[in-house]
N, C-alpha and C positions, 0 to 999 in steps of 0.2 A: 214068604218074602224073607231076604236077609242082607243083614247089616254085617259088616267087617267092623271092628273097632281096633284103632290101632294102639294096643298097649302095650308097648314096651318100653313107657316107663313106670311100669309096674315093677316094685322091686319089693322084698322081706327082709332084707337083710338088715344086720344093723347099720346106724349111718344117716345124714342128712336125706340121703335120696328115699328112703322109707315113707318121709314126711311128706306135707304140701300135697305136689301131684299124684301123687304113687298113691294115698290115701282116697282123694276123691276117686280114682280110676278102680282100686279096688273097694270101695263102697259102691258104684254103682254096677260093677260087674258083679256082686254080691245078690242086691236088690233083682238086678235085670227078670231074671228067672221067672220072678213071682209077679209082675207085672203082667195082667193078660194081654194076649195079642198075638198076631198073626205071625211077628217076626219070631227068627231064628238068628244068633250069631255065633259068627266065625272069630276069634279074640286071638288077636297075633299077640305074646307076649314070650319074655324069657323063662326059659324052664330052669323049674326052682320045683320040690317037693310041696310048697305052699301056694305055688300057684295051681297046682295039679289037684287039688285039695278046693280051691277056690271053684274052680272051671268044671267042674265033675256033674253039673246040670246037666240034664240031655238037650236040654235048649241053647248050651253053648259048647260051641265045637271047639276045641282048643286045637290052635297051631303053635307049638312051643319052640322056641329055636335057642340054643348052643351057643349061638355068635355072642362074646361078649359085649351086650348093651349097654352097659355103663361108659361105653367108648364113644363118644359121639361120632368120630366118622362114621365108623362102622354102621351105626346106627342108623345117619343120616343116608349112607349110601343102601342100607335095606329099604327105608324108609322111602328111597324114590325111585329105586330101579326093580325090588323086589314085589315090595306091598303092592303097585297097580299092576305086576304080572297075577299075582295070586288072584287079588278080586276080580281079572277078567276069568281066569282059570277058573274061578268059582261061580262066575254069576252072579255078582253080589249088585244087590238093587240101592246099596247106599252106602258108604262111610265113612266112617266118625273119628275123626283124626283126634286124640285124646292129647293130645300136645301142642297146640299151636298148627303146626304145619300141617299141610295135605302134601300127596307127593301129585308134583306137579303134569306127570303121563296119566293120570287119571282121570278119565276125560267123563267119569261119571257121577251124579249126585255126590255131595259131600257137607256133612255137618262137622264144624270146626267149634271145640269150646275153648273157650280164649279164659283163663285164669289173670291178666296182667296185661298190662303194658308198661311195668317197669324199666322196660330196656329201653322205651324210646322215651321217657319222664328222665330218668337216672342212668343216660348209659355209662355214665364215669364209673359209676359202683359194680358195674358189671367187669368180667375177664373178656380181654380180646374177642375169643373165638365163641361166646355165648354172646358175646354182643354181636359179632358180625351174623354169625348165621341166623339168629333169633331178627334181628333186625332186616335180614334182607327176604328173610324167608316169609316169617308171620303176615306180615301185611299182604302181599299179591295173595297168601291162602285165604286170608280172612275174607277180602274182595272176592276171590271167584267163588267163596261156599253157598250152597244155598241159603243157610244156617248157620249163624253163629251164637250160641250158647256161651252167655255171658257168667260169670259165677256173681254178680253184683251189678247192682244200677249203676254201680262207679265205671265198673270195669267196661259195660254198655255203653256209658256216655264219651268213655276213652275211645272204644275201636269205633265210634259213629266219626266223633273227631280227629282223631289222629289217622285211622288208617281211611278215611271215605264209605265205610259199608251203611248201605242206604238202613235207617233206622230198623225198616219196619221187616228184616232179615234180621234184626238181635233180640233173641231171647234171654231175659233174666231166669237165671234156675239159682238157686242160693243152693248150699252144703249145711248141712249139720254137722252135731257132736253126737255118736253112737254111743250106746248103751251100755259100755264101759264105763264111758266119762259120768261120774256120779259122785255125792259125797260118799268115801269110804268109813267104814266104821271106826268110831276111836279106838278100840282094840289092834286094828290094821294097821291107822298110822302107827299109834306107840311100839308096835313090832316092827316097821319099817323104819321107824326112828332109830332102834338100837341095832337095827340089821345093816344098815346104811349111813351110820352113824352121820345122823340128819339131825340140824342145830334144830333147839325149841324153837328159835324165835328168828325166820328170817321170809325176806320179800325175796319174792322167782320170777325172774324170768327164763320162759323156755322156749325157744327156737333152734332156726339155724344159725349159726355165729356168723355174721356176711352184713358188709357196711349197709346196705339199705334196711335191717330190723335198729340202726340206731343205736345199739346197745352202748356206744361210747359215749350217748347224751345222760342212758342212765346211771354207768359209772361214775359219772361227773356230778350227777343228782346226790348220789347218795354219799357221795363224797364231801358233797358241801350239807347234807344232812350230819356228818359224823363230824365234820369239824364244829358244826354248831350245837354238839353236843346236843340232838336231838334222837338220836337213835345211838340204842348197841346192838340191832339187828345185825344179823350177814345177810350176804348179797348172792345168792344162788346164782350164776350163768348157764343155766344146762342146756344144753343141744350139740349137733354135731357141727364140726368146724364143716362151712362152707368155703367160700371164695375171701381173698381178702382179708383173714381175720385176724392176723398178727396187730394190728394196732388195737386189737381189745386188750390181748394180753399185755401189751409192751405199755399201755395206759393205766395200765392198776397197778404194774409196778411202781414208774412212774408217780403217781400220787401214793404211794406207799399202802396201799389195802390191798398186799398179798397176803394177810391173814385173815383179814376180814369179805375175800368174795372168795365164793368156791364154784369151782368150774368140773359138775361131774359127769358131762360128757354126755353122749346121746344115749337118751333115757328111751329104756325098750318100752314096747304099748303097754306090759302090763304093770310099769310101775310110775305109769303117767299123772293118772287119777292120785295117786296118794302125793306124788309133788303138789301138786295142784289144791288137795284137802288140807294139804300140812301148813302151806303156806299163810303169813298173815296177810301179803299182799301179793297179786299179779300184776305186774309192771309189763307195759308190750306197748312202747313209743317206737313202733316200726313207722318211717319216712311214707313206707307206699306197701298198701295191701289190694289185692285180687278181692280178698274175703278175712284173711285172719282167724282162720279156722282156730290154733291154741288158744287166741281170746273166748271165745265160744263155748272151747273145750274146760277153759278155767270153769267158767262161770254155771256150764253142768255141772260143775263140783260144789261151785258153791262159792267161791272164790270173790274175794271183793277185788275189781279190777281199775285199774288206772291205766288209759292209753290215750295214744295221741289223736286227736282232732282231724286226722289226714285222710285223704282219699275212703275206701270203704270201711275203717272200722265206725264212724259213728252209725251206720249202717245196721251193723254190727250190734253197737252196746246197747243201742239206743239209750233209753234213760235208768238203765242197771250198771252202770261205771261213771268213772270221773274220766273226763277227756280234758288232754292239755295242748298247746303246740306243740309237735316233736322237738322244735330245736331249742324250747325254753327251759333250759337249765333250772332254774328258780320255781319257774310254775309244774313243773314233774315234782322237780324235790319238794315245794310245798301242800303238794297232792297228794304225795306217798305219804311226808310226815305228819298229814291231818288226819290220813286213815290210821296211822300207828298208832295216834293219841287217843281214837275214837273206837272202841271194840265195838257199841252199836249200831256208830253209823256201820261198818265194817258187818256186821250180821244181817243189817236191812238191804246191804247193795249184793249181799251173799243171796239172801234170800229170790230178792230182784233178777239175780242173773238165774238162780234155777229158772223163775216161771221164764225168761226172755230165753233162755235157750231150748225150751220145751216147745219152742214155735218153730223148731226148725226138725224137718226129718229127712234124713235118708229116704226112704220109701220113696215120701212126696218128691224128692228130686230123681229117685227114678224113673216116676209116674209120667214125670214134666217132661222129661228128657224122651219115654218114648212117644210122647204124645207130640212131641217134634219129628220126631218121625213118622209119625203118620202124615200130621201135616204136609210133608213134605211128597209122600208118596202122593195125597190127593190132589197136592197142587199140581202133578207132573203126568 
């Protein structure tokens, strides 16, 4: 039997696109392999030396293409005019659109996993052309899938509501934090501290830079932490600039802590974990999460974390973080500065998040994911 999975947005490179989806698609094409079972797949993705590297199973056939994917039309036009020629050309008994969309001339089984529904909660926050196509497209695929593959009970309870797919078509599969994400050794950090000349003493936040992570609410936080002369921590912003982000920067100026936040950019996988170990606090007051993987990933480290109370991270923290409203200014800032005063509490909620993110694994949401596929074959 075989499955097509459509991943092209699988990407290595450095940069925002790295993160979020590109991570679960390569963690489960990772996993796949070693799951037993009858299928075989075919994995459309862009050719990159690391994807060829990834794919090199005999149980995944790699289709690589050239066209640059980072382009959405382009993307979008493989996507519905190429991808259902290929899986007729192939025979393909199912496929797994790893982006939201199916392409629409495919008139064969199809399992859709849905990470969000941000664009129909917050389409203000979105760019035109990710708003329109994500919004016109996402729903009618979610409805005609056999399956959809939710990454959260939040994100479940969205597409039952928002798009109409009858409940008992959505599966919750949850993500993990792989086995990189780990406390690093004090030797490690202290060498990464002087390699990357990384302050002693500051709270991180790491994402994408893009209005719906919030990040202007914790600017604001930790702004009125420093005017109350509660902290002389810095303010780490690291991740890649998404959509929209010019008012983070033009905001610190603004309040005058250009000295005090440092912005260093999107930080490669392997020097994840030591942000995340070094750090006294993880801040991650995102408006609306799928799943919130870097909270997850913090708190593999060890990380004492503060986020906000919204859609899927209490999901998420359960009771190893402090959770606030995203948009209360006051109650972030007086979250952050009770962990700064408190090293204890701060070790216990550290501790907390190992065991809470030790419940989550890669594997098991392989395992889950093909065991929807079977399902699906025996239902048909």
């Amino acid at each position: 039997m075989r499955v097509a999975l459509n991943a092209q947005l699988l990407s290595t490179g450095p940069g925002y696109r790295a993160a979020g989806i590109s991570r679960v698609i390569y963690e489960l094409l990772a996993h796949l392999p070693d799951i037993p079972g009858p299928w075989r797949y075919s994995v459309f993705a862009p050719s990159s030396l690391d994807n060829r590297r990834l794919l090199r199973s005999p149980r995944l056939q790699a289709h690589l293409t050239r066209l640059p994917m980072d382009r959405a039309a382009i993307r979008v036009a493989w996507e519905q005019l190429v991808l259902p020629l290929e899986c007729a050309r192939q025979g393909v008994d199912l496929l797994h659109a790893l982006g939201f969309v199916s392409p629409f001339a495919w008139s064969g089984p199809t399992v859709v996993t849905l990470y969000d529904l941000s664009f129909l909660r917050f389409p203000h926050l979105f760019n035109r052309t990710n708003r329109h196509y994500l919004g016109r497209f996402s729903p009618p695929s979610l409805r005609r899938a056999v399956r959809v593959i939710a990454i959260s009970e939040h994100s479940r309870r969205d597409v039952i509501e928002l798009c109409g797919v009858p409940p008992e078509r959505v599966t919750t599969i949850h993500l993990a934090a792989d086995a990189r994400f780990r406390p690093a050794a004090p030797e490690a950090v202290a060498a990464f501290r002087r390699r990357r000349n990384v302050p002693d003493r500051f709270i991180l936040y790491l994402g994408t830079l893009e209005p719906r992570k919030n990040v202007v609410t914790l600017i604001r936080a930790y702004a009125r932490l420093r005017e109350a002369g509660q902290t002389e921590h810095l303010l780490v912003l690291a991740g890649g600039k998404g959509w929209h982000y010019e008012p983070i920067f033009r905001l610190v100026r603004e309040l005058g802590l250009a000295e005090h936040v440092l912005f260093p950019g999107f930080v490669p996988a392997e020097e994840q974990a030591l942000w995340y170990t070094a750090a006294d606090v993880f801040a991650f007051p995102s408006l609306y999460e799928g799943f919130g993987l870097p909270l997850l990933e913090a708190m593999a480290c060890g990380a004492a974390v503060v986020a906000s109370n919204s859609s899927s991270l209490p999901e998420v923290v359960g009771d190893a973080g402090v959770l606030v409203e995203p948009t209360d200014v006051s109650a972030l800032a007086d979250a952050i500065g009770a962990l700064l005063d408190d090293p204890g509490r701060r070790a216990e909620l550290g501790q907390a998040g190992l065991a809470r993110a030790r419940s989550f694994s890669w594997r098991r949401m392989a395992e889950a994911t093909v065991n929807v596929y079977d399902e699906v074959l025996q239902a048909r």
